[in-house]
matplotlib code that plots the C-alpha trace (Angstrom):
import matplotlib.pyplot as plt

x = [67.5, 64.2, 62.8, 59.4, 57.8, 54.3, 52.8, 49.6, 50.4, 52.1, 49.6, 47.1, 49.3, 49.8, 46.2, 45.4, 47.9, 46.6, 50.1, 50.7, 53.6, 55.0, 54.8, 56.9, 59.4, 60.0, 60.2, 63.0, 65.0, 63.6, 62.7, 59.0, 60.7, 63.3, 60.5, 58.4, 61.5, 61.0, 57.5, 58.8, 61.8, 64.4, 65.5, 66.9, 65.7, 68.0, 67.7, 66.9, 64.2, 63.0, 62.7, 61.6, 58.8, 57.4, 57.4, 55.2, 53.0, 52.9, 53.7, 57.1, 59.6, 59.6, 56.1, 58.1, 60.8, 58.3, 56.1, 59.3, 61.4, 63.4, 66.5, 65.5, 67.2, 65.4, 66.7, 68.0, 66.4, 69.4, 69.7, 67.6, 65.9, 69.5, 70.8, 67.6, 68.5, 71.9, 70.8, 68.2, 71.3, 73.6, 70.8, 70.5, 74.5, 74.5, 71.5, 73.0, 76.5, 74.9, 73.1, 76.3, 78.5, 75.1, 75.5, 79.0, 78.5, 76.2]
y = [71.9, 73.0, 75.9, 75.0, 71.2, 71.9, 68.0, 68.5, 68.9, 66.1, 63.9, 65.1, 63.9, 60.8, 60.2, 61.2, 58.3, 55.8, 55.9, 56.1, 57.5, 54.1, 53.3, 56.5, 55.5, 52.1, 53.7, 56.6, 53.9, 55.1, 53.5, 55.4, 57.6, 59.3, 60.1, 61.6, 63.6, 64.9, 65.8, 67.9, 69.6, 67.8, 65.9, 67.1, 65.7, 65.0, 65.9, 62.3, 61.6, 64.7, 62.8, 60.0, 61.7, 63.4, 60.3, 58.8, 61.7, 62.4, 66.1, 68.0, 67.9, 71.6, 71.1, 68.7, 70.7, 74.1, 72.1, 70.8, 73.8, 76.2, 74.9, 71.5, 70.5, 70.1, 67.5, 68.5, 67.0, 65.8, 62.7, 59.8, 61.6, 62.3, 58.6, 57.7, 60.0, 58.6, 54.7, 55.3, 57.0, 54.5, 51.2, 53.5, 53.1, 49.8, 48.8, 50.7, 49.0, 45.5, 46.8, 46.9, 44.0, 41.6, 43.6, 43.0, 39.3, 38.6]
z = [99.7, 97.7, 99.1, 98.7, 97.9, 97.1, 98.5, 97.6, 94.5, 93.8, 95.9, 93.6, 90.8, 92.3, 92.7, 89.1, 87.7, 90.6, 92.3, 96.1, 97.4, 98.4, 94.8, 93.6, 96.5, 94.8, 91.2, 92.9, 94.9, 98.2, 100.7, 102.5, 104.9, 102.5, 100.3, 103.2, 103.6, 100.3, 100.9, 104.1, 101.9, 103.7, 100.7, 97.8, 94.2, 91.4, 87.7, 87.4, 90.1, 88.3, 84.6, 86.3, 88.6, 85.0, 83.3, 86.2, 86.9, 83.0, 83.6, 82.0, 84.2, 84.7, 86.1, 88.7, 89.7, 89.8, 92.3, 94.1, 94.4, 92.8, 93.7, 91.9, 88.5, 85.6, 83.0, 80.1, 77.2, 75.3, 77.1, 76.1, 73.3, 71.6, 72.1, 70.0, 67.5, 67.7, 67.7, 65.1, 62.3, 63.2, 62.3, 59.1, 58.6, 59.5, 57.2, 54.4, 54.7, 55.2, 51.5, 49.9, 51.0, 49.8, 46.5, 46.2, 46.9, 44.4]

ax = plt.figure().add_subplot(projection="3d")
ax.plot(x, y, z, "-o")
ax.set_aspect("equal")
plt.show()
């Protein structure tokens, strides 16, 4: 469990973006009483409803897991940002061998 959820906090977020806490339910895959469960630290956030809470909020996700407890994972930032990395090398490979069969076929 978090030991502390800081809900104004995060209702002020909310507000700032123009989301409602029904809205951040959707985006989490709650329904609106397991996120008012959250909001009473009786629910236990992920590393990913804490990516996913930053990227709605637009705060780090060390902002979101502060603000929602110490026990609360951050992300680690090697996820989607290293399978671009990974997607953008391999087009390059891709592109470069695509180069050299059309050069060997003319």
């Amino acid at each position: 469990m978090a030991l502390f959820f800081d809900g104004g906090w995060f209702d002020a977020r909310l507000a700032a973006v123009h989301l409602t806490r029904a809205d951040l339910a959707r985006a989490l895959g709650l329904d609106e009483s397991e996120i008012a469960e959250v909001w009473k630290d009786q629910r236990e956030l992920s590393a990913r409803d804490v990516a996913l809470m930053a990227a709605l909020l637009n705060v780090s996700p060390e902002d979101v897991a502060k603000h929602a407890g110490v026990s609360t994972p951050v992300p680690r930032d090697d996820g989607f940002s290293g399978i671009a990395a990974r997607l953008e090398r391999v087009e390059r490979l891709l592109q470069d061998i695509k180069s050299l069969l059309m050069r060997r076929h003319e």
